[in-house]
Phi, psi and omega in degrees: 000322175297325178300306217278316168284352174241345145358245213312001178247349177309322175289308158356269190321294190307315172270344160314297171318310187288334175293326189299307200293348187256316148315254234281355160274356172270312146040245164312287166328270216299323158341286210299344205274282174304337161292314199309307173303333187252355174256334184294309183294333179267001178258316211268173159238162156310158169025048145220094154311096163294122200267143141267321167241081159068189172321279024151307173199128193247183145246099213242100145300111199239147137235127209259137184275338190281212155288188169309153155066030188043027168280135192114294205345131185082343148253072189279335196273317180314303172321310188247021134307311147317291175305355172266295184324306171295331174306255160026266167326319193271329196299292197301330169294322192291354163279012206229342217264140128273019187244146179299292189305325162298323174292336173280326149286350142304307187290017169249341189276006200231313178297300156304335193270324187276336171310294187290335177259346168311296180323288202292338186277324212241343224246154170273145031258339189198202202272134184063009188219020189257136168302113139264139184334121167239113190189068162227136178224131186235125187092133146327314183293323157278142179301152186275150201189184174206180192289338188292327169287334183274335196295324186289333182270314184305319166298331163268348144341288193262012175279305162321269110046281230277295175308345148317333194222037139096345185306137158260180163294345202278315177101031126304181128202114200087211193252056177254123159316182199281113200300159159277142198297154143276117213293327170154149199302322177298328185299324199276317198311275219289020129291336180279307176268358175260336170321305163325114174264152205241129171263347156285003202260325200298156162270173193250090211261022189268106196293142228212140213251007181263344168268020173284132188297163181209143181297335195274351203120186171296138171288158161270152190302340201259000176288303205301302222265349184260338146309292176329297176298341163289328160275329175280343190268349183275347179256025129301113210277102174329112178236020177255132186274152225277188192250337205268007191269286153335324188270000000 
């Protein structure tokens, strides 16, 4: 009874965790991200790369007007129009979500978007018109970029990914419902055993001639069987011919 009762709060229990789990990886991202942004302006200069390993990864400080990976460049308002637009969206989505995998990608797709846009609001030349930081280079060949950007790309990574192989937010997959909580062990036995049919349950409805009542009591078997012979020889017709016949 406690299992059957305590059921209906399970989904409840369940989305509270995926929510928990999607706050604290953005979290971390935007943490990780505006601290990471705020020792780069104060250490680094523009156009003085810190090489740490050879060419291969640098610490480049760029401030950037575009999108990620400095794309874009000169449409900041449009960007961070988008980037309101993906909060919004991921906040509305998030009533839905039972999925692990999914709470992890919203909270990095939610962590980056806030990260870059914390930058345009907050960021010089003005309110929504602010440059963000950039300043990881991996290569002469790659756009310069930061954790907020990677975070955004590891969230469409695995956004791909979760839809290629059937995940929903729901904690589906594929066109399968979601499992349902189980109410509980005794419940599935005892579905299990009145589902089964018992061939021993039948009745045996077959007649039986030793088992016919009799007013005196149960007859015994050797009573049954010495009437029964006793009635076939008197309605059987005597065919041994007589003696005085024969002669």
């Amino acid at each position: 009874m406690r299992g059957v009762q305590a059921a209906p709060g399970a989904p409840l229990s369940s989305h509270r965790r995926r929510i928990g789990v999607l706050l604290g990886v953005a979290a971390f991202i935007l943490a990780a991200d505006a601290i990471s942004k705020a020792l780069v302006v104060v250490h680094l200069r523009p156009a003085e790369p810190v090489h740490v390993l050879d060419n291969v990864l640098m610490l480049n400080l760029l401030r950037n007007s575009g999108a990620a990976f400095s794309v874009g460049t000169g449409n900041t308002i449009i960007f961070t129009a988008i980037a309101v637009a993906v909060v919004f969206y991921i906040v509305r989505t998030a009533r839905n979500l039972r999925s692990i995998g999914w709470a992890l990608t919203l909270g990095l797709l939610l962590g980056g978007a806030l990260g870059n846009l914390a930058d345009r609001i907050f960021r010089a030349p003005g309110v929504f018109r602010g440059d963000v930081v950039d300043w990881i280079e991996l290569t002469r060949y790659w756009p310069v970029f930061n954790i907020a950007d990677s975070a955004i790309v590891c969230g469409g990574i695995l956004t791909v990914l979760l839809a290629m192989f059937g995940y929903h937010m729901d904690g589906s997959r594929g066109g399968r419902p979601a499992p349902a909580s189980p109410a509980g062990p005794d419940a599935t036995s005892a579905a299990s055993a009145s589902a089964a049919p018992s061939a021993s349950a039948a009745p045996d409805t077959a007649p039986s001639l030793d088992a016919a009542p009799s007013p005196d009591g149960p007859p015994s078997p050797d009573g049954v069987r010495g009437k029964a012979s006793e009635v076939a020889r008197q309605d059987a017709p005597d065919l041994a011919p007589p003696a005085d016949a024969e002669r």
